[in-house]
Backbone bond lengths (Angstrom), bond angles and torsions (degrees), N, CA, C in turn:
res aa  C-N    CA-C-N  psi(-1)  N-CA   C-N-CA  omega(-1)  CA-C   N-CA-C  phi
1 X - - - 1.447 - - 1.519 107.66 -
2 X 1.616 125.30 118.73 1.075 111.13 150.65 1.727 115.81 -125.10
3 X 1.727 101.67 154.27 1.560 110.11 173.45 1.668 117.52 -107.10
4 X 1.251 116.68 144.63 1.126 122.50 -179.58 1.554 122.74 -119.51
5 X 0.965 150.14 159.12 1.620 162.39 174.57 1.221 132.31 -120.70
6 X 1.556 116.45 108.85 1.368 101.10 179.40 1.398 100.06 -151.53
7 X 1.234 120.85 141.37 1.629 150.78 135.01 1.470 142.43 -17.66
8 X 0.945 110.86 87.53 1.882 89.36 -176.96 2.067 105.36 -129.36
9 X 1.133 105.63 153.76 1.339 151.81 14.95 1.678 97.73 -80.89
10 X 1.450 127.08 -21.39 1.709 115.69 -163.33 1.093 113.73 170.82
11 X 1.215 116.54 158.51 1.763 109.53 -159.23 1.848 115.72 -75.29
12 X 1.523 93.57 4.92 1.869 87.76 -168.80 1.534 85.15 -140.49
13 X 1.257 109.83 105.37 1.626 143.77 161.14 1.475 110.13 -88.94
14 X 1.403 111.26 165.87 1.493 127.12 -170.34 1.604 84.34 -113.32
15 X 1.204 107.82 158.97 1.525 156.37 -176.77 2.248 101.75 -63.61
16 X 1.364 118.93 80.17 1.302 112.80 -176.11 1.935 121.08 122.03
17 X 1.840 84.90 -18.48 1.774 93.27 -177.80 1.261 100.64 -70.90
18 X 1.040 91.53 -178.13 1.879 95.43 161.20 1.889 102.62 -125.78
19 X 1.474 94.32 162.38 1.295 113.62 176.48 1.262 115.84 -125.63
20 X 1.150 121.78 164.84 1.771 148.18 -169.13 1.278 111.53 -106.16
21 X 1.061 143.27 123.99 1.388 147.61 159.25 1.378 119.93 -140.98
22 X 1.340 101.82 116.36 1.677 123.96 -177.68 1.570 106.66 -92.41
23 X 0.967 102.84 146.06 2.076 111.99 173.07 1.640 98.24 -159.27
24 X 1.212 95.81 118.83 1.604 136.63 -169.67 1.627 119.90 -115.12
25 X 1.644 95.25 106.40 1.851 95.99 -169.72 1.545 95.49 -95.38
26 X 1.239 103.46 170.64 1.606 92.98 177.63 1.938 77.29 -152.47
27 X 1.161 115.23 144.89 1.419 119.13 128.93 1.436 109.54 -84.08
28 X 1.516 87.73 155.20 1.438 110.73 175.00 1.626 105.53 -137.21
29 X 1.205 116.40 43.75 1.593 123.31 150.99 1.341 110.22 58.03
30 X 1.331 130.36 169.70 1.435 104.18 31.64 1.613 124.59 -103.11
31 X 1.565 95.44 8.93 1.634 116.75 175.30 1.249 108.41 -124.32
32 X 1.347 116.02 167.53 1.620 127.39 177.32 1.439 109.58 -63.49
33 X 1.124 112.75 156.00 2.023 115.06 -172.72 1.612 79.65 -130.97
34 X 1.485 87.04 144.46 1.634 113.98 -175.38 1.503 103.05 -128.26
35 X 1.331 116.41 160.47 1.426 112.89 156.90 1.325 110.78 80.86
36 X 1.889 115.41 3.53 1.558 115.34 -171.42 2.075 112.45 -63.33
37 X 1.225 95.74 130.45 1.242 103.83 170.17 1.827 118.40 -118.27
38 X 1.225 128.75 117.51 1.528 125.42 174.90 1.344 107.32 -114.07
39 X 1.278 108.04 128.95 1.360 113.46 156.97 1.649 126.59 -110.74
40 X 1.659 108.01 136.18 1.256 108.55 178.11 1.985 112.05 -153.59
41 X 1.041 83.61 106.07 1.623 92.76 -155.23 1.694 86.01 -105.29
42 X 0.981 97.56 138.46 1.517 120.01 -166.32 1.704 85.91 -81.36
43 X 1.802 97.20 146.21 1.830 103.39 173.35 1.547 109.60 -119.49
44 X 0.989 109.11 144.82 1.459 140.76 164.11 1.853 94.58 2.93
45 X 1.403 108.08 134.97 1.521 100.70 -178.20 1.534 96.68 98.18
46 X 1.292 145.45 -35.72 1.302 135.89 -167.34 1.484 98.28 -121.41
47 X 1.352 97.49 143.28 1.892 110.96 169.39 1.628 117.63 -126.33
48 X 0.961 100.24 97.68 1.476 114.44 -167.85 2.047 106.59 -53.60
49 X 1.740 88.72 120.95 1.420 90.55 173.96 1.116 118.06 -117.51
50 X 1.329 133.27 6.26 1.263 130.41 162.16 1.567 113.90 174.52
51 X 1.607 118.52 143.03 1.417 98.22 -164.02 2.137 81.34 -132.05
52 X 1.494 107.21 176.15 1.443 124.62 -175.51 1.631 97.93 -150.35
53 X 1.615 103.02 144.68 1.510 98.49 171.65 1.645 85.92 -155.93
54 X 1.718 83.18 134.56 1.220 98.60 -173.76 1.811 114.75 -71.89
55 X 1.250 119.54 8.94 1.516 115.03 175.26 1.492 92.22 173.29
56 X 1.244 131.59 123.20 1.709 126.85 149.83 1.937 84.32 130.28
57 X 1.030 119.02 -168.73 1.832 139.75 178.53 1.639 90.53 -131.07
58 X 2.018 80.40 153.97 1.375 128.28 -163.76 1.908 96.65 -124.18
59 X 1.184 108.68 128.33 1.237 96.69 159.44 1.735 123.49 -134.91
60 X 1.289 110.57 87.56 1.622 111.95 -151.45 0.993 110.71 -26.11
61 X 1.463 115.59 -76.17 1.764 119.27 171.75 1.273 124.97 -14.57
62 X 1.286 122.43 -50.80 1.198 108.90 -176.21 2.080 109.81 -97.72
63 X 1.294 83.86 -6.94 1.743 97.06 -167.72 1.782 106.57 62.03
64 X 1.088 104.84 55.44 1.933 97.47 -174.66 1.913 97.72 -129.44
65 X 1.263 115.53 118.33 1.080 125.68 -178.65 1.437 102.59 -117.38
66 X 2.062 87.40 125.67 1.940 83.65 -174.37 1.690 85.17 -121.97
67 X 1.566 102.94 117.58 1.589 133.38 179.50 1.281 99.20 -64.71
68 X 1.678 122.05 -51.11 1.223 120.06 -126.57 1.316 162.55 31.05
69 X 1.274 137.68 -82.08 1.137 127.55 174.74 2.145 114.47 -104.27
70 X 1.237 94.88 127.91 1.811 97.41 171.87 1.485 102.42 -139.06
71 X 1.672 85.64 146.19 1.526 113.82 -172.21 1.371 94.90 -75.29
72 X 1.743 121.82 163.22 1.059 127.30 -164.31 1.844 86.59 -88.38
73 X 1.580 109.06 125.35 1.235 127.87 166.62 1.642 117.15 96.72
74 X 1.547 102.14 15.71 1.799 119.67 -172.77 1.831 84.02 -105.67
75 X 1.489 90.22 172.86 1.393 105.48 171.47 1.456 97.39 -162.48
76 X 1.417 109.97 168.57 1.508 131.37 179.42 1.687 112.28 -123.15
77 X 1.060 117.82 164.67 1.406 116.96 -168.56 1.816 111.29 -145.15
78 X 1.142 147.00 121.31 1.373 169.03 -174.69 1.473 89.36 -92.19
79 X 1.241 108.18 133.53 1.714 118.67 151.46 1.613 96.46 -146.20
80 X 1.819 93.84 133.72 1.569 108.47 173.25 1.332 102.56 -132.10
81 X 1.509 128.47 138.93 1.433 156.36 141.43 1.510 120.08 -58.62
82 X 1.184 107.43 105.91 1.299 103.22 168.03 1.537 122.69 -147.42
83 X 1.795 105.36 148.82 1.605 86.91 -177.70 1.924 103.51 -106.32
84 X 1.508 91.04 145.97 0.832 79.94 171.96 1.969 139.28 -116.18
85 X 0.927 91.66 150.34 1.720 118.72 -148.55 1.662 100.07 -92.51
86 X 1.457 140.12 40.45 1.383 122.97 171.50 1.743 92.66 174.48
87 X 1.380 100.02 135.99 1.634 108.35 176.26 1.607 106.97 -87.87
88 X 1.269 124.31 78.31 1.302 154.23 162.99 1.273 140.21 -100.62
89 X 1.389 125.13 152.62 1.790 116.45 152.14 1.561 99.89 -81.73
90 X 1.806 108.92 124.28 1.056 96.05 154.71 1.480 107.08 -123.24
91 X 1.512 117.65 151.43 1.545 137.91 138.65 1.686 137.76 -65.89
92 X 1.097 99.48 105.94 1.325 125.40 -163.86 1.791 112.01 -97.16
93 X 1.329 124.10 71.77 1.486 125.16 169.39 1.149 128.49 -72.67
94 X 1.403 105.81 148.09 1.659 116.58 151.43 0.957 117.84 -149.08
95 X 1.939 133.17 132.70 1.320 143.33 169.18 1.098 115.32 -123.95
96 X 1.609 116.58 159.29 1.196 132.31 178.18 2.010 110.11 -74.37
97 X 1.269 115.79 105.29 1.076 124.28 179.77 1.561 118.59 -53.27
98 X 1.333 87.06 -56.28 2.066 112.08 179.29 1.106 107.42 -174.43
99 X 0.956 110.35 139.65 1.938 139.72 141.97 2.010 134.44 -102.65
100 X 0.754 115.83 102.18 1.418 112.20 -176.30 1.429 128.89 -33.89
101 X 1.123 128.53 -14.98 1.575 162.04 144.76 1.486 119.72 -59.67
102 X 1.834 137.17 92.14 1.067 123.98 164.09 2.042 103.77 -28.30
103 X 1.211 67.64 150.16 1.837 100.43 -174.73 2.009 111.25 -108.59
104 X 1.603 105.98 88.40 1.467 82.78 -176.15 1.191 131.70 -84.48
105 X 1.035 131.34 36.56 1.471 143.47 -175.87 1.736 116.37 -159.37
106 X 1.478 114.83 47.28 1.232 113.52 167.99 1.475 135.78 -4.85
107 X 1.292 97.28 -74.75 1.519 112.25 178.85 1.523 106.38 -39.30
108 X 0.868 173.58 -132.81 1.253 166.44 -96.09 1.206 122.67 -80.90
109 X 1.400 115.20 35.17 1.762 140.98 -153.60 1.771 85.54 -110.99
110 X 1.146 114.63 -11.37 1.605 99.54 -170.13 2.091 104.42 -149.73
111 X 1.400 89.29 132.21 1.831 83.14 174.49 1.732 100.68 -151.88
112 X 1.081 124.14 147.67 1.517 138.98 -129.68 1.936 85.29 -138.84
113 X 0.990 118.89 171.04 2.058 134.27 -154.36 1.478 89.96 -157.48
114 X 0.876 155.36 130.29 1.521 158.81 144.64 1.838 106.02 -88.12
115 X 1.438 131.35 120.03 1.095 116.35 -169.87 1.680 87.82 -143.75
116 X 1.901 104.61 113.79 1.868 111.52 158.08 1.200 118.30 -60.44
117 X 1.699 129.99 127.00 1.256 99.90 169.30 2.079 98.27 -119.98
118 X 1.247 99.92 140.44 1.596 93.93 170.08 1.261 124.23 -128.95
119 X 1.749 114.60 161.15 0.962 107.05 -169.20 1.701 132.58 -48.11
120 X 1.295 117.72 177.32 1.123 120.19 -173.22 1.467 112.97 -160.02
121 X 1.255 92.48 105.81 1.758 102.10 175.34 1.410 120.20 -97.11
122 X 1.329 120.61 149.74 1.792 105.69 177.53 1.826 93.11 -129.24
123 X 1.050 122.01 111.87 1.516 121.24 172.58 1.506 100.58 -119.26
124 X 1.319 91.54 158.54 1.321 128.11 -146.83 1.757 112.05 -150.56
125 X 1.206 105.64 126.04 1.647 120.66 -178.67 1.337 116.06 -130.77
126 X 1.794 95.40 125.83 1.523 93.79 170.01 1.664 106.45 -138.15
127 X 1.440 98.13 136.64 1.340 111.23 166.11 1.836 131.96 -89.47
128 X 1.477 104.88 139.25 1.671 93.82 176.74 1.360 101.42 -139.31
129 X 1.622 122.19 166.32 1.157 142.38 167.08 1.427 119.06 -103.24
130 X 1.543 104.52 113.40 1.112 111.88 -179.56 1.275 123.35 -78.16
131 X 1.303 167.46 64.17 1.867 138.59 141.35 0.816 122.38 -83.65
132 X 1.677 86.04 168.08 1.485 92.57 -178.84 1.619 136.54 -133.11
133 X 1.805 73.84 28.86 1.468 106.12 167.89 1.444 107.02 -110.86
134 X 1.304 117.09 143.94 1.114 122.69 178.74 1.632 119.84 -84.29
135 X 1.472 101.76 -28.45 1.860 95.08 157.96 1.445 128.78 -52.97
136 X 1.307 118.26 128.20 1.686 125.49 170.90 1.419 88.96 -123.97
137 X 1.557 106.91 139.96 1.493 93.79 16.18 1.972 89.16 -130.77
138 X 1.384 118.50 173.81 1.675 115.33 -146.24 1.496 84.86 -76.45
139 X 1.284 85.87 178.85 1.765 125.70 -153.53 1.776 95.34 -119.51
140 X 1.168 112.11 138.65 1.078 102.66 166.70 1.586 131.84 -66.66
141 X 1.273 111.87 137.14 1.596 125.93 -171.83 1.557 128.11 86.32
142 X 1.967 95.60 20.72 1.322 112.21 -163.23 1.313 73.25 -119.59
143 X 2.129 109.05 123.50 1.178 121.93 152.74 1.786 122.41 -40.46
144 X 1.504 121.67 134.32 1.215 115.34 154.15 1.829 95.71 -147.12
145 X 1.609 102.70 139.63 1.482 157.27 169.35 1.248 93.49 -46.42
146 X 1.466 101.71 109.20 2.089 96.41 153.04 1.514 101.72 -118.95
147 X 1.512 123.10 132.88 1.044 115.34 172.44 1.825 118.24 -125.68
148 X 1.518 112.72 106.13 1.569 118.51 -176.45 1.107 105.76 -83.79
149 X 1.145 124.20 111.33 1.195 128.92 161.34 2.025 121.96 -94.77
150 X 1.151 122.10 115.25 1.358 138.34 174.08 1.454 120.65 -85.52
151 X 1.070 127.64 119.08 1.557 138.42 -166.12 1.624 116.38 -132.62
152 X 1.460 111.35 117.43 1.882 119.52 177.31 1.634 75.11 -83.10
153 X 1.180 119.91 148.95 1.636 150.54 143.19 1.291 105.01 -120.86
154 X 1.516 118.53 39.89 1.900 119.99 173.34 1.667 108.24 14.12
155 X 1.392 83.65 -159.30 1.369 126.72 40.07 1.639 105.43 -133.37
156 X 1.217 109.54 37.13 1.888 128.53 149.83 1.350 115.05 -90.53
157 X 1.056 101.04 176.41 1.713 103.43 161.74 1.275 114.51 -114.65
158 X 1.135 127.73 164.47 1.539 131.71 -150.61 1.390 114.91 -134.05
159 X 1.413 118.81 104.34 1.472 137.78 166.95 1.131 140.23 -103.14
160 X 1.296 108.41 128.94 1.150 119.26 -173.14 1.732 119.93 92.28
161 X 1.506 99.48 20.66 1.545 90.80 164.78 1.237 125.55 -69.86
162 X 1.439 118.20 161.58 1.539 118.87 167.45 1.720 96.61 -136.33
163 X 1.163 118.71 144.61 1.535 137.40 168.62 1.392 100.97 -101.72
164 X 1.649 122.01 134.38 1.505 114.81 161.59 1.582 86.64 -115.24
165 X 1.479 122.44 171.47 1.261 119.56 161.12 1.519 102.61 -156.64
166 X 1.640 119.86 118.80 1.284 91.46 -159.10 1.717 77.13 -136.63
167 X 2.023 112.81 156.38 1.592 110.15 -166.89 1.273 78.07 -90.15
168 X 1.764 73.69 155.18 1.794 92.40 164.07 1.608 128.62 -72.22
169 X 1.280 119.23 -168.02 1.643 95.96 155.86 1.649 123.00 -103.17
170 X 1.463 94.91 166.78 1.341 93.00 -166.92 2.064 109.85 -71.05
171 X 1.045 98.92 143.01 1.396 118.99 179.58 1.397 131.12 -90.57
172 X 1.155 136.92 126.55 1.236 120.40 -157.08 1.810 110.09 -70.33
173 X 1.171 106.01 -31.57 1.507 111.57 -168.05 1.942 103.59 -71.88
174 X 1.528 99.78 7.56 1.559 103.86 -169.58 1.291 102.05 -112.42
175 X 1.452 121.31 5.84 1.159 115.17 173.53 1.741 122.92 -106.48
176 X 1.339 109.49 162.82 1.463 128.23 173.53 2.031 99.53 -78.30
177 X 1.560 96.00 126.53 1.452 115.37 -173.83 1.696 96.59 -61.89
178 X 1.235 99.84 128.23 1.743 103.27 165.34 1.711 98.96 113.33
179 X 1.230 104.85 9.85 1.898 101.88 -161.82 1.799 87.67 -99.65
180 X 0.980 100.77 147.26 1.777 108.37 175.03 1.567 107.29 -105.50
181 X 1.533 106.13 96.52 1.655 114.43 179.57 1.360 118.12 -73.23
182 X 1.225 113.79 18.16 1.569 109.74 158.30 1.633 143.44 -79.88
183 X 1.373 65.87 -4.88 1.642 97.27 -178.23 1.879 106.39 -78.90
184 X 1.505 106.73 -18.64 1.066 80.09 -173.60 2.242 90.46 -132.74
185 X 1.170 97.58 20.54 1.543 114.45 164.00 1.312 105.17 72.03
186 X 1.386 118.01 61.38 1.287 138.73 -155.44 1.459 100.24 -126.63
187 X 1.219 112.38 -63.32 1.815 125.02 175.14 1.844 101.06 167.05
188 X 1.362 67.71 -152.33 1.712 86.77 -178.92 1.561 105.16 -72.79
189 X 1.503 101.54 -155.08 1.288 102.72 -147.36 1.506 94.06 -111.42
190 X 1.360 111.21 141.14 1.896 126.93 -171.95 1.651 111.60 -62.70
């Protein structure tokens, strides 16, 4: 009997995704193995969102998957969903509990997933124009309101932002008729 472990999309996830993890028994003969039991109970840091087994029951809680019976040179396959919940290394196991069949090659009864997970911030910027006159469009020397607003939607926290916000120039089609745009090196006058 051997079990295997693997990861997908990759061993270094963000903070809230979810991840994939496959565990793959195989006999390797030269007779059928009966009685297979795997366990792989998800650890601390992962929240199991959904699991598939290609033949036998899963029981998250306990993480104990009973395969049962494989033909000499068949295998079965575990897939679990999970998001994960902590900016950590985590280790992700599964071993062969028992089989009713001496096992001649022990060692490969157990294989381990190493998965980084890091934080993950999602920020977000929004700009508005304040007046509080309802004429557009302003006149020169008539205050108008810019208000940037910057937003973490985590679910990290977020370092090292910087906001620039810089006006554009003024445009002729943005002006009030009679205004002399030289003033602001635009041209002549609108």
């Amino acid at each position: 009997m051997e079990i295997l472990k693997q990861i997908s999309p990759d061993t270094t996830s963000l903070l809230g995704e979810n991840a994939t993890f496959f565990v793959t028994v195989t006999n390797h003969g030269p007779a059928p193995a009966t009685g297979i039991v795997v366990k792989d109970l998800l650890p601390a840091g992962l929240t199991l969102v959904s699991d598939h087994v290609s033949q036998g029951s899963y029981v998250p809680q306990t993480g104990q998957w009973t395969v049962g019976t494989l033909e000499d040179e068949a295998f079965a396959t575990l897939t679990l969903i999970a998001t994960l919940t902590v900016v950590d290394s985590i280790t992700n196991s599964a071993q062969v509990l028992r089989q009713n069949e001496p096992d001649p090659v022990p060692s490969n009864n157990f294989s381990a997933a190493v998965l980084d997970v890091a934080e993950n911030a999602d920020v977000g910027l929004d700009i508005f124009v304040d007046k509080a006159s309802p004429k557009v469009p302003v006149l020169v020397g008539e205050n108008v309101t810019f208000t940037v607003t910057v937003a973490n939607r985590g679910p990290s926290p977020a370092t090292g932002v910087v906001v620039a916000d810089l006006l554009s120039a003024v445009k002729p089609e943005h002006v009030v008729q009679g205004l002399d745009l030289s003033i602001f090196g635009v041209g002549a006058q609108a």
